[in-house]
N, C-alpha and C positions, 0 to 999 in steps of 0.2 A: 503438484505435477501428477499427471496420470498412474505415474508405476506406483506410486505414493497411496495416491487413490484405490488402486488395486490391492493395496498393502493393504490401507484399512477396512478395506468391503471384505475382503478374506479374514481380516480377523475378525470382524463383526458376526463375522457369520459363524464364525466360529466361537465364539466368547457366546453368544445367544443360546445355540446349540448345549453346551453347558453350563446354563443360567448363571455365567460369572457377573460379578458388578466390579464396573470400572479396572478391567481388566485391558482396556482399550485408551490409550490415551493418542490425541490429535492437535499437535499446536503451527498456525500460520503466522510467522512471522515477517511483517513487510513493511520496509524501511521507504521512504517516498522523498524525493530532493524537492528541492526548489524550483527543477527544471521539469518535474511532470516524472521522472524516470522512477523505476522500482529496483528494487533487492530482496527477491523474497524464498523465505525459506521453509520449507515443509518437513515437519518431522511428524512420521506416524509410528508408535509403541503399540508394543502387547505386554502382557505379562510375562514375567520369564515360565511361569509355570503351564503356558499354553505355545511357549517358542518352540515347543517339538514338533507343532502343527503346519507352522510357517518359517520353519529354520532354512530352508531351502532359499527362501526370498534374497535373506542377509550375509548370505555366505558369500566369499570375498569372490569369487568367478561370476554370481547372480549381480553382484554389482559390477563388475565390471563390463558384464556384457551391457547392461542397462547402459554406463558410463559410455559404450560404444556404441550403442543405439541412440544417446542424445549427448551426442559433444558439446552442446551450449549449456548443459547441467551438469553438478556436481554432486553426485553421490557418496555416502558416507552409512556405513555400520554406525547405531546411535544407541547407547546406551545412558538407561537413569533412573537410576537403585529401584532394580529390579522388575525393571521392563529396560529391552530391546528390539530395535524397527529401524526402519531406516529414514535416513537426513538428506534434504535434494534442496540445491540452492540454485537460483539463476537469475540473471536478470533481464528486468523489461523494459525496453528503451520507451520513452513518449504512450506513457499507460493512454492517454485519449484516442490515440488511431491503433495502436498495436491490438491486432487481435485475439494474443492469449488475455487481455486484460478484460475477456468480456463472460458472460454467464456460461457456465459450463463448460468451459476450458482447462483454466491452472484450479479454477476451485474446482470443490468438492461437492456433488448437489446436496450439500446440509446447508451450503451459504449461498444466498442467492438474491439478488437483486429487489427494492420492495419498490422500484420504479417501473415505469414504463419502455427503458433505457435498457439495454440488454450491455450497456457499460455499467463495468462493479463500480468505477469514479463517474462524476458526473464532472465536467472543469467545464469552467466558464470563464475564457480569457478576456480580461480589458487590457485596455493600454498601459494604466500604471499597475492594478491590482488582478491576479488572476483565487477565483473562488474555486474551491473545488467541496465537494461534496461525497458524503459514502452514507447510501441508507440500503443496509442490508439486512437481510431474515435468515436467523441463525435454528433451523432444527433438525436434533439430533433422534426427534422417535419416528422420523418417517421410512419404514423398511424400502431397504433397495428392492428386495427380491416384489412384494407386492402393492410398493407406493402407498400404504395407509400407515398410518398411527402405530407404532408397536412400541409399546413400554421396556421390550426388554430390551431394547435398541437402543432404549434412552439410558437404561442402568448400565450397560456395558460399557458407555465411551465417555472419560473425562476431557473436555477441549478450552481450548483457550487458545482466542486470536487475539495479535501484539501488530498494534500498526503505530509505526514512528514516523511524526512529520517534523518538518520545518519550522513549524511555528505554533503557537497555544491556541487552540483550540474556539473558534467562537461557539461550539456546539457540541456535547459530545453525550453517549448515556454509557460512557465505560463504567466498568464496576470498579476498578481503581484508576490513577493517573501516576506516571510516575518521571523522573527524568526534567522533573523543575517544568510540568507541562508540554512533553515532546512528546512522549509513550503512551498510551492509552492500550489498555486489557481488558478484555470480554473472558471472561469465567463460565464455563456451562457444566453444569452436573444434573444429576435427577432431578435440582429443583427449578431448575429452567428448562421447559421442554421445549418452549419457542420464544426467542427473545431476539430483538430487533437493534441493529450494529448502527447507531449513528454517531458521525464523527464530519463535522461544517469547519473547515479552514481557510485562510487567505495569505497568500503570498505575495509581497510588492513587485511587484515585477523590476528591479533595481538599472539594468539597462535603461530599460526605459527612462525610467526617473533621469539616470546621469545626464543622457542623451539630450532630455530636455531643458535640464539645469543647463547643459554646453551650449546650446543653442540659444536661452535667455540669456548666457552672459557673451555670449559673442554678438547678439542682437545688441545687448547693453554698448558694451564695447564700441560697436560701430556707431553706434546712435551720439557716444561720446564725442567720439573723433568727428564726427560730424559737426556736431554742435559748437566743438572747438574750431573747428575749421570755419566757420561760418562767421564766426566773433572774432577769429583774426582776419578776413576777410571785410568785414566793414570795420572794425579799427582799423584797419590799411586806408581803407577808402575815407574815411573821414579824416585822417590822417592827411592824404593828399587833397580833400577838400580844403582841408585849413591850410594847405601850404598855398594853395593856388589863391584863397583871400590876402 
């Protein structure tokens, strides 16, 4: 989310400023249904030894006003041994038309679309089966302040995006997978400065399916009764043929 975002550009700049390393941590987490919809969750950290710089952020009135500036989001003070930031949850109904689900909205510009598509998903709905698609470019040494290359941009922020789907994966280049194939995690440190988020899934579309199954067996069904009807229909008639011989 943007305040989130703002969270992290202020500590970067600040963490840079005193050539800390990985004093900046950044993780998105987004859960995806089977119905297209998201749940994603943003947490950005610093270091505790640099919270004196941006303690104002996390203090329980800065989020509450946040809290009051976006009632569709959930803010939270977030702490984890020894970095604290803040935590923002919300969700995104039908990620294909909604337009926070598109480049440079809910993300961060370190993640950014490597399509032509200015959507972070790509879905591709059929009748029984919908595809969907995420090829994204993950980098962390491109300074905000003058859009090129900066190393120390890179040492300052540890990140790690967590996208959980529906189903296992026909395609993925996560650095691990976990959850019996559901979760897939992208790990960024200084030794990936640029690396590329791909994750290719498929969903059955299950309505569909039933809908059709109902329909073959009431086609079935009918075509029975039919057929029955028919054969009692000419045994009737042959029936009174032989009575009339």
């Amino acid at each position: 989310m943007f305040k989130v975002k703002h969270f992290i550009l202020l500590s970067l700049l600040i963490a840079v400023s005193f050539c800390l390393t990985g004093c900046v941590k950044y993780e998105v987490n987004i859960t995806l249904d089977r119905n297209g919809n998201a749940q994603v969750t943003d947490i950005g950290l610093i270091s505790d030894e640099l919270l004196e710089f941006v303690g104002d952020k996390v203090n329980p009135s800065n989020i509450e006003k946040m809290q009051e500036e976006n009632p569709d989001v959930t803010f939270e003070k977030y702490e984890d041994e020894g970095y604290t930031g803040l935590k923002a949850m919300y969700a995104v109904k039908n990620i294909d038309k909604n337009e926070l689900f598109k480049q440079g909205t809910i993300f961060n510009d370190y993640v950014k679309s490597n399509t032509d598509s200015d959507k972070m998903v790509n879905v591709h709905k059929g009748l029984f089966v919908t595809n969907y698609e995420i090829d994204w470019i993950v980098d962390y040494s491109i300074s905000p302040e003058t859009g090129k290359r900066d190393t120390d941009f890179l040492k300052a922020v540890k990140s790690k995006i967590v996208i959980n789907i529906p189903a296992k994966a026909k395609e993925n280049n996560a650095t691990r997978v976990e959850n019996d194939g559901h979760t897939y995690v992208w790990v960024y440190d200084t030794s990936t400065p640029e690396n590329s988020i791909i994750l290719k899934y498929s969903v059955f579309n299950i309505l569909n399916i039933l809908l059709c199954f109902l329909l073959i067996a009431i086609f079935a069904v009918i075509s029975i009764l039919l057929v029955r009807k028919n054969a009692k229909n000419n045994n009737e008639h042959a029936n009174t043929n032989n009575e009339e011989e």
